[in-house]
SETI-105055 format. One record per atom (N, C-alpha, C): residue in one letter; x, y, z. Coordinates in steps of 0.05 Angstrom, whole numbers, plus 5000, padded with zeros to 4 digits. Layout:
N
AXYZ
...
//
This chain:
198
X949810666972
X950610876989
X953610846995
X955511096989
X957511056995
X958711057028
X961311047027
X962210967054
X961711247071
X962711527053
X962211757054
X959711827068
X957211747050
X954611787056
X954111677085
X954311417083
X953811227111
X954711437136
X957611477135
X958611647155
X956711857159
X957012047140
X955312327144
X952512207167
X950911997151
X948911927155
X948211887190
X950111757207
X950611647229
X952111937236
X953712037226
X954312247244
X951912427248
X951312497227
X947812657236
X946012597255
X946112297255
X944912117271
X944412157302
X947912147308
X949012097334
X948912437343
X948712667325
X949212887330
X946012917342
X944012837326
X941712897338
X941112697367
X941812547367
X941412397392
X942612537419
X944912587418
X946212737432
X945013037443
X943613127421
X942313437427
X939113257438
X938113197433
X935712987444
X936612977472
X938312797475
X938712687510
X939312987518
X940413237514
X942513387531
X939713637535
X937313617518
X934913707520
X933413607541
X932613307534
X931213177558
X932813177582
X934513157583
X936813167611
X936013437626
X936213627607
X936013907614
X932413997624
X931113767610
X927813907617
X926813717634
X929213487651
X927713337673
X928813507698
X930613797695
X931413907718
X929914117738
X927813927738
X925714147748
X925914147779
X926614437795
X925914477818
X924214537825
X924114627857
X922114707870
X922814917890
X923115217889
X923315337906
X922015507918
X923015567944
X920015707964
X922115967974
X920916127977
X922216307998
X919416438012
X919816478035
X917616578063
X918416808073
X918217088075
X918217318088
X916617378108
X917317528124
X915617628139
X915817398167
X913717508191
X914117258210
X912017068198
X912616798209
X911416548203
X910816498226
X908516228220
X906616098242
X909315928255
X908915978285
X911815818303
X911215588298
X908515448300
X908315088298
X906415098274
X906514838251
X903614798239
X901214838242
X899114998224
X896615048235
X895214758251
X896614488238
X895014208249
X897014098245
X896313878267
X897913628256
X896113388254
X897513218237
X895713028235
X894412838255
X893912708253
X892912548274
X891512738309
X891412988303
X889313118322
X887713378309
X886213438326
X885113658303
X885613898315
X885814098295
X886514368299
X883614558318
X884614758328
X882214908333
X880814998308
X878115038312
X876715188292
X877915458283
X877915358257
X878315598232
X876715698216
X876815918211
X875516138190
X877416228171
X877415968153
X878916118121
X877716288103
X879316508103
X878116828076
X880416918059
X878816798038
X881616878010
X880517067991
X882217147981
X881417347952
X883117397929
X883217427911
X885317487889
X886417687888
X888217907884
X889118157879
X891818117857
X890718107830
X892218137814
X893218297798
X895118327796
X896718517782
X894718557751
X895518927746
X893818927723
X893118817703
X895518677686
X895918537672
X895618237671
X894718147686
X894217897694
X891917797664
X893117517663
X891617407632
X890217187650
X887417167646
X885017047651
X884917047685
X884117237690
X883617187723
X880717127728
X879217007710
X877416757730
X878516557723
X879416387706
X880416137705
X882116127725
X884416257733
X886116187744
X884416327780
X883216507786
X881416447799
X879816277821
X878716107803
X877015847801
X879915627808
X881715537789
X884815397809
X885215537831
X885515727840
X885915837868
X884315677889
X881515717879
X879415657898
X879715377908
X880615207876
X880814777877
X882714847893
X885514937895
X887614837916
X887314947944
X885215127946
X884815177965
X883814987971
X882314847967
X880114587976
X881214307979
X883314387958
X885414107953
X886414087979
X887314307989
X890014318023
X887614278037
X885414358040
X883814288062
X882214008062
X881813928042
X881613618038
X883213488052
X885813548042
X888113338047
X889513388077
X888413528091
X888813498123
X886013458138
X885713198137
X883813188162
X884113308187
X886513408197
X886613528225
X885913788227
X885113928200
X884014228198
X881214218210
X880614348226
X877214368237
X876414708219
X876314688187
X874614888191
X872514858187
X871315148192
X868815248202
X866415448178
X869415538162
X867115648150
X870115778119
X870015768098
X871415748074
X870515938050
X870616148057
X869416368036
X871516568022
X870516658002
X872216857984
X871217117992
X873017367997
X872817588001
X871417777975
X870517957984
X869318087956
X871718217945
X871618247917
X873718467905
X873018657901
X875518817899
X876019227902
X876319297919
X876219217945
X877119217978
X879119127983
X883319357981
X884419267982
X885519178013
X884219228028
X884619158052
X882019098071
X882918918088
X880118808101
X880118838133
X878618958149
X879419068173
X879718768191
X880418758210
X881718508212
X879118438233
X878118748250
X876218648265
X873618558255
X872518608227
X870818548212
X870318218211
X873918138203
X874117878202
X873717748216
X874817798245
X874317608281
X871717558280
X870117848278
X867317738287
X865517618264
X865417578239
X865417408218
X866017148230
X868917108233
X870316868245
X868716748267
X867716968286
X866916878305
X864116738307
X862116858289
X860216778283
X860216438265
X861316418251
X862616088245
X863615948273
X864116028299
X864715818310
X867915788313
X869515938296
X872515938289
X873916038312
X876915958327
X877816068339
X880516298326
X881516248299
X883016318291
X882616308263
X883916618247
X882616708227
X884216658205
X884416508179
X886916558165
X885716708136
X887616818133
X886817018106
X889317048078
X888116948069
X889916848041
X889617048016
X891617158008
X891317417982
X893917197958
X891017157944
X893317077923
X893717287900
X896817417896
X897217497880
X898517437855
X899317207850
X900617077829
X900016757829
X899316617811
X898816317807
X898916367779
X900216217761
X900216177737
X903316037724
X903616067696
X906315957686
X907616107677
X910316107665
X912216307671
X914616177651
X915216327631
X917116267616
X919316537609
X921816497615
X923516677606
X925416547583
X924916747560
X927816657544
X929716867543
X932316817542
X934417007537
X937716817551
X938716987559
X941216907568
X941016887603
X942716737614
X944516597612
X943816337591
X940616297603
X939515997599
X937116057568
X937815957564
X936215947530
X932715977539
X932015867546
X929415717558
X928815587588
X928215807606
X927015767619
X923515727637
X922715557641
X919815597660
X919715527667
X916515487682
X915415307702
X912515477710
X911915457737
X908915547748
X910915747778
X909115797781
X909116077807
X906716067825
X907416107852
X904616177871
X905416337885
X905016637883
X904816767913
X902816837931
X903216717949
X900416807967
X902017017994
X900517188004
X900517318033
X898617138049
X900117088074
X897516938095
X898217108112
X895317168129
X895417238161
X894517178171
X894917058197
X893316838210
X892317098246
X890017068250
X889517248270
X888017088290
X888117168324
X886717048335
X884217158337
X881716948333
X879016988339
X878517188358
X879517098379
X878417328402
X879517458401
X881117588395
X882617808406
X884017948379
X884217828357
X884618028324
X887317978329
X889217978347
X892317888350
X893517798327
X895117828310
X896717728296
X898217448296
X897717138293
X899517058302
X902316928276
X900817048260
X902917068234
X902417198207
X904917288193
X903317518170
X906417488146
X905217248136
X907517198118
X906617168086
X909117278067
X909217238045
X910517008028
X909516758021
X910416668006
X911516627974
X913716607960
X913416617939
X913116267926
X912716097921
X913315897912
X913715807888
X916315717872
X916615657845
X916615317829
X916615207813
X917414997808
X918815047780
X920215007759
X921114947741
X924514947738
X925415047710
X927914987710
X928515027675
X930914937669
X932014987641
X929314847627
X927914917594
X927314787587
X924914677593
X924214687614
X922014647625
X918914787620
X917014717609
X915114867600
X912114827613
X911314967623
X908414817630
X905915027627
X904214877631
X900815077623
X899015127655
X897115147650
X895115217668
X894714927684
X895114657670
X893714427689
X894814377710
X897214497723
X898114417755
X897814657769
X895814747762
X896515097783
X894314977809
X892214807801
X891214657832
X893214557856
X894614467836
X896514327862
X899114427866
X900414647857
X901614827859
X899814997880
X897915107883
X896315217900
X896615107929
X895914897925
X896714707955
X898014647970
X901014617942
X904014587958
X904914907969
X902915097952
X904015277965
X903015337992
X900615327992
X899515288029
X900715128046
X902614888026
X902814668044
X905514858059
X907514918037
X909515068052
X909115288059
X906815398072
X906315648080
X905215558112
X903115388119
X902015328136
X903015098154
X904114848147
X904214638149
X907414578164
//
């Protein structure tokens, strides 16, 4: 091998190494962002170490037409729902059900006394409209993704149907390069309750 060759050889080398690291560099830049509209709950539904009043959690899906596999992703809605309520012992709920679908709105007094019948003092109601993964290619950035959760919460008082919050979350995670599938949309689900509720 000439001296010629060797070079070429190592420059190829070092050229691919260089596109290697400036790829992995680029697909460990994964964020996490939230944005919250609407009014929000003034304090955490719990804190730890005491327990919350009784709750009546009611969720449902409302997905956009186009939505690709909405029972699988579904069924993840439901785990991170269970995941956030696992993982706070200071939640007292009472009673954890899914709303029927084709009812795009749910009378709120329907809910109280539902609620009320569980024992619940306060009602939270969760619409998830987006959970899944998310890839854009084009310009600026070559390759972008990651996962998505939007949920709507409204949280109402038991007795009295009162509003005491009615917010939209959007929550994102990814970044340049970054690619992901269906296996973190559980816990994406969670962090999104977590930054919605918590």
């Amino acid at each position: 091998m000439g001296v010629k060759q060797k070079y070429k050889s190592m420059r190829s080398l070092l050229t691919a190494l260089i596109w290697i690291s400036f790829t992995l560099s680029l697909a460990g830049c994964a964020t996490t962002t939230i944005e919250t509209s609407r009014p929000r709950l003034q304090q955490p539904l719990c804190v730890e170490g005491t327990l919350s009043p009784p709750v009546a959690i009611y969720w449902r899906p409302q997905w956009r037409p186009d939505q690709k596999e909405p029972p699988v992703r579904e069924a993840l809605a439901q785990k991170g729902i269970e995941r956030f309520i696992a993982r706070h012992a200071c939640l007292n709920v009472r009673e954890l059900k899914r709303l029927p679908s084709g009812q795009e709105t749910f009378l709120d007094q329907a809910l109280v006394q539902q609620a009320g019948r569980a024992g619940a003092e306060q009602v939270v109601v969760i619409v998830v409209r987006e959970l899944g993964p998310k890839l854009t290619i084009g310009i600026p950035v070559i390759l972008k993704g990651g996962t998505e959760v939007v949920i709507e919460v409204r949280i109402l008082n038991a007795a009295s149907a009162a509003p005491l919050a009615d917010m939209r979350t959007h929550w994102e995670k990814g970044g340049a390069f970054v690619v992901k599938g269906l296996w973190t949309l559980e816990e994406d689900m969670d962090a999104a309750l977590e930054a919605s509720l918590m």
